[in-house]
C-alpha positions in Angstrom: -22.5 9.5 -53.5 -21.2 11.3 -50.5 -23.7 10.6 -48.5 -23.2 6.9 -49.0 -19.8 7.1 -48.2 -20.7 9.3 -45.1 -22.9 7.0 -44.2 -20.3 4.2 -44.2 -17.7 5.9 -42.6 -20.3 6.5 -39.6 -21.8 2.8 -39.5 -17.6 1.7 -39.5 -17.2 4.1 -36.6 -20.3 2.9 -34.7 -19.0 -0.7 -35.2 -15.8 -0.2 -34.1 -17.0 1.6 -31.0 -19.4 -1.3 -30.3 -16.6 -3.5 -30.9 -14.2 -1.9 -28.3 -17.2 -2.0 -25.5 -17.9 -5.5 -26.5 -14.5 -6.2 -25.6 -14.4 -4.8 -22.6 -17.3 -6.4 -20.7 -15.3 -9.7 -22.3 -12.8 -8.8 -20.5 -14.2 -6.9 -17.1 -16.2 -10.7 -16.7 -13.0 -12.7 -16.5 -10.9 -10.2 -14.3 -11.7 -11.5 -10.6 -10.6 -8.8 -8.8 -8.7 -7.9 -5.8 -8.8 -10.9 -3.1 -9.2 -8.6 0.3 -9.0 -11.1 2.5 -5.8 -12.4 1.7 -4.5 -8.3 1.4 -5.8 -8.1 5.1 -4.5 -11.4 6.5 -0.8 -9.8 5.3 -1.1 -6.7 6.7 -2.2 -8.4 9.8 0.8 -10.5 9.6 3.3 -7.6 8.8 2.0 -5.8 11.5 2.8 -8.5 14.1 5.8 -9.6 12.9 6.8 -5.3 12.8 5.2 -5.1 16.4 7.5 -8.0 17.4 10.6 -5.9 16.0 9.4 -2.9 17.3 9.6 -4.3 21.3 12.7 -5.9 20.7 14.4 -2.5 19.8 12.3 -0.5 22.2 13.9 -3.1 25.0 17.4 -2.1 23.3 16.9 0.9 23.7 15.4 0.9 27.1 18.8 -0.9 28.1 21.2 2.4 26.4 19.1 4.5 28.7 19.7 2.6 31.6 23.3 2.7 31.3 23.3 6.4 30.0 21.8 7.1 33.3 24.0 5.1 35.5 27.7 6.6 33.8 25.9 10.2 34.3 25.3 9.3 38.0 29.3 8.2 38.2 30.2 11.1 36.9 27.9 13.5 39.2 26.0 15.4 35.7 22.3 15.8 36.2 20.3 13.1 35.6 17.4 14.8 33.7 17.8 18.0 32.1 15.8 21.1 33.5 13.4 23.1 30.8 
């Protein structure tokens, strides 16, 4: 009697295992995946649009340094530091 019920316990577990991969390929079949081109055509965009920013402020900065250099020329400091 207990090897009966042994052996359904084992052919409820081996059904419910085959179950669960069953679902799985069900489900792996309909996922389509990541879409690397489009991923790739954004970064490309983000990266122009951030090299874009990225001269604007470099040409800001540029512009401080200029007139950094020109007040420390008034006032007779050293233009570039010594090291």
């Amino acid at each position: 009697m207990e090897s009966i019920n042994m052996a359904r316990i084992i052919f409820f577990g081996l059904c419910l295992v085959s179950g669960i991969v069953f679902l799985i390929f069900i489900l792996r079949q309909e996922d389509k995946g990541l879409d690397y081109n489009k991923i790739i055509r954004e970064l490309n965009k983000n990266k122009e649009k951030d090299l874009k920013k990225l001269n604007i402020k470099n040409k800001e900065i540029n512009n401080i340094e200029e007139k950094i250099l020109k007040c420390k020329k008034e006032l007779g400091m050293r233009l570039f530091d010594e090291k």
